[in-house]
N, C-alpha and C positions, 0 to 999 in steps of 0.2 A: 910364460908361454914360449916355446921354441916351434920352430918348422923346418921344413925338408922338401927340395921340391923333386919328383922322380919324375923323369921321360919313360914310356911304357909303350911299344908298336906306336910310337909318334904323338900318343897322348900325353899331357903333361899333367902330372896330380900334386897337388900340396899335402902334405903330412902334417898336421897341427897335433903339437902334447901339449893339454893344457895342465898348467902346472898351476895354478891357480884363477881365481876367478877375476874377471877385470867390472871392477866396482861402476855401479850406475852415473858416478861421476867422479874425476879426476882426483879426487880430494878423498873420496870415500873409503873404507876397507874391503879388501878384497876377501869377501863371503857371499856365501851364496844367498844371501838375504837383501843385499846389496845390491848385486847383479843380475842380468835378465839371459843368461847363459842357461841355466840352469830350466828356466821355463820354453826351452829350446830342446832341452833334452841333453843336453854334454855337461859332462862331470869333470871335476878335475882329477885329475890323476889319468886319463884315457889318450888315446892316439885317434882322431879322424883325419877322415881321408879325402880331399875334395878337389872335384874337377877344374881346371885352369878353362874357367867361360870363357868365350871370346864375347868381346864387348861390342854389342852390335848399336851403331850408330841411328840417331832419331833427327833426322833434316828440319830445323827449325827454318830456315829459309835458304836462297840463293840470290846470288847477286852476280852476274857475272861469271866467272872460273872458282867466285868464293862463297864456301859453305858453309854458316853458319848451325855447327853440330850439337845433340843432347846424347850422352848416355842413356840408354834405354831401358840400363840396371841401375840397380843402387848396387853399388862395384864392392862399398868396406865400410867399416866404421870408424871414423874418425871423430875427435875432440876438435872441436872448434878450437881450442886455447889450451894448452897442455898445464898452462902455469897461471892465476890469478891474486894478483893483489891487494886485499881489500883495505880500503881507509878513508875514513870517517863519511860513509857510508855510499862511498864510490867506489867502484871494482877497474884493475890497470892490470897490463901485464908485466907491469917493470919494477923492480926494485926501486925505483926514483922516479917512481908515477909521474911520469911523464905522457902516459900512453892507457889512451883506453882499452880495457879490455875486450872490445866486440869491434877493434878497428880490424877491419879484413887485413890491411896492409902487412901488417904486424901478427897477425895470426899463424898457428900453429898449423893450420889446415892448408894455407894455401903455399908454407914451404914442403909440405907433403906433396902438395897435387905438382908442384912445379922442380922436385926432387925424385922423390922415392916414388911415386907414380909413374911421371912423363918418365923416367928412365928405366921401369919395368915393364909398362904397357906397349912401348912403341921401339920400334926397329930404327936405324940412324936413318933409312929412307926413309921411313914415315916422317919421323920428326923434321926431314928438310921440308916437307909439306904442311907442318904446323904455324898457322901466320902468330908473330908475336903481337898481342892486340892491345890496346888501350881500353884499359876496363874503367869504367865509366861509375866512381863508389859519391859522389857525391849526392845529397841531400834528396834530390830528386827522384833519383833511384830505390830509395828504399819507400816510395807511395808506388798504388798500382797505378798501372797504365791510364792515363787519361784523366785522373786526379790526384794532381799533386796535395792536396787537403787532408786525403781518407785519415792517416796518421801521425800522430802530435801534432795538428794545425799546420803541414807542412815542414816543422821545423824539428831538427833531430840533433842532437848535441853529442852524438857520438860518431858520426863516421869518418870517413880517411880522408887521406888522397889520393886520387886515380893512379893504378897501377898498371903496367905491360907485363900481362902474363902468357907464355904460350897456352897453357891450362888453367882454368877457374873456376867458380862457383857461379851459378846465375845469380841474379841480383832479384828482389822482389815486383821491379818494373818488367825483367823481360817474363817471369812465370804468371804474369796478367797481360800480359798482350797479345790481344787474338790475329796480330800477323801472324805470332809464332804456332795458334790455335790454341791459345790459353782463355781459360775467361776470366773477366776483367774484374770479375770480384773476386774477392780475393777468399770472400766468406763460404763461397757456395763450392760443393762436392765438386770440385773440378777433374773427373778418370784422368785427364790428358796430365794431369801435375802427379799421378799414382804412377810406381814405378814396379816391376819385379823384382827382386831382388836376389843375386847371386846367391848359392849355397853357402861359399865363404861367408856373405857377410848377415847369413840368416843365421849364423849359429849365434848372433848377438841378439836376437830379439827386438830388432828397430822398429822405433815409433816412426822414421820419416826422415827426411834429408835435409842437409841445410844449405839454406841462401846464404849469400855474401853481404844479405843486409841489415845491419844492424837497427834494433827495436831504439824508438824514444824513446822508449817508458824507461829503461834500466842500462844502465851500463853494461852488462855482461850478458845482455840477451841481442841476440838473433834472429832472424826469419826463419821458419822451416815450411816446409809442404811435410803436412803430414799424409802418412802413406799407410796408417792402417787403422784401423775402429770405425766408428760412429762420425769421425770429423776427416776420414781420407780424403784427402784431394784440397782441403783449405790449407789456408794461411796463417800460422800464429807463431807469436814470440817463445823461445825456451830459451834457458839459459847455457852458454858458452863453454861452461863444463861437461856437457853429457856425453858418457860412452853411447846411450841407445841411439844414436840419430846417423845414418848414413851418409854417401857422398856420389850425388851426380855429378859429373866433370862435365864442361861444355867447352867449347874452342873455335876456332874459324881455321879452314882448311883449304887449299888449292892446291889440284890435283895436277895446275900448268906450272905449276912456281917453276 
């Protein structure tokens, strides 16, 4: 796939040629048997055209001068882990497994959201008003709000260490917490966890967006909110390779900095 970005009377539009199809997981072959392009409607060999959304911001709360923000789209499609290494029947992202594969730290996603993102989406002014935060990936964080128990008895053997990102993933604790107007099960059709999603990144066919927090149950699985079918608005595990799964950005913001 190649792109092209054109200014038009002060609109700005993306040109995408797909040159082939991007496989329903990182490992996969690119065919359209593979891929959920195609049940989208775009072919390979074609040019679309799509308009530069402006990303309208969702107030998860305020504190003072800081404001804790959601994406209100599902913005693209990103792989949680571009790269996994499997052995003896635990999945890593390293050559010298050292390193879980569903550690946010170390993820493939969150050097996108805090590279090729932050430095596409935001102006130098914007970005001096992006606070750099301390994301909070410890053990706690991947149960809903108000019970540390709900998954693996508490206890998770896969996640990082807390990291400062200007840009993130929400974590499974903040998309249950009804400060932010989440509800706290994680099981029930939650609309406020459903998201719209950009043209751009409908031409990928997404099940849903991922969290930053890593599942018990598997080494290469994830949280997501899923965002369409029979199960919109819950909470489940998928696995760290998949093209179909989106990305809400969230961040803290002060408008006095």
């Amino acid at each position: 796939m190649w792109y092209i970005d054109v200014t038009h009377n002060k609109v700005t539009y993306r040109g995408v040629y797909f040159s082939s199809y991007r496989p329903n997981d990182t490992n996969g072959k690119a065919i359209p048997e593979n891929g959920r392009q195609s049940n989208s409607g775009y072919l390979s060999g074609e040019v679309y055209w799509f308009l530069f959304e402006p990303i309208k911001w969702r107030i998860l709360s305020i504190e003072g001068q800081t404001a804790f923000l959601a994406s209100d789209l599902v913005i693209d499609s990103q792989p949680y882990q571009n790269v996994t290494v499997y052995h003896n029947g635990t999945y890593y992202n390293d050559s010298e497994k050292n390193l879980f594969a569903a550690d946010y730290q170390y993820s493939s996603i969150r050097t996108w959201l805090n590279d090729s993102f932050y430095n596409t989406a935001f102006s130098e002014e914007e970005k001096s008003l992006l606070l750099l935060t301390a994301c909070d990936n410890r053990v706690n964080t991947t149960n809903p709000e108000g019970n540390s128990q709900t998954f693996g008895g508490g206890n998770n053997d896969y996640t990082g260490s807390c990291t400062a990102d200007r840009v993130f993933l929400p974590s499974e604790r903040e998309v249950t917490d009804g400060a932010y107007g989440f509800d706290a099960d994680p099981t029930q059709k939650d609309k406020d966890r459903t998201r719209q999603v950009t043209d751009y990144a409908a031409r990928k066919s997404l099940l849903g967006w991922w969290l930053r927090s890593p599942s018990p149950e598997e080494s290469n699985m994830v949280y997501v909110c899923y965002n369409e079918g029979s199960q919109a608005g819950t909470i489940c595990g998928e696995q760290i390779d998949g093209n179909y799964l989106g990305v809400v950005p969230v961040l803290l913001f002060n408008d006095q900095k």
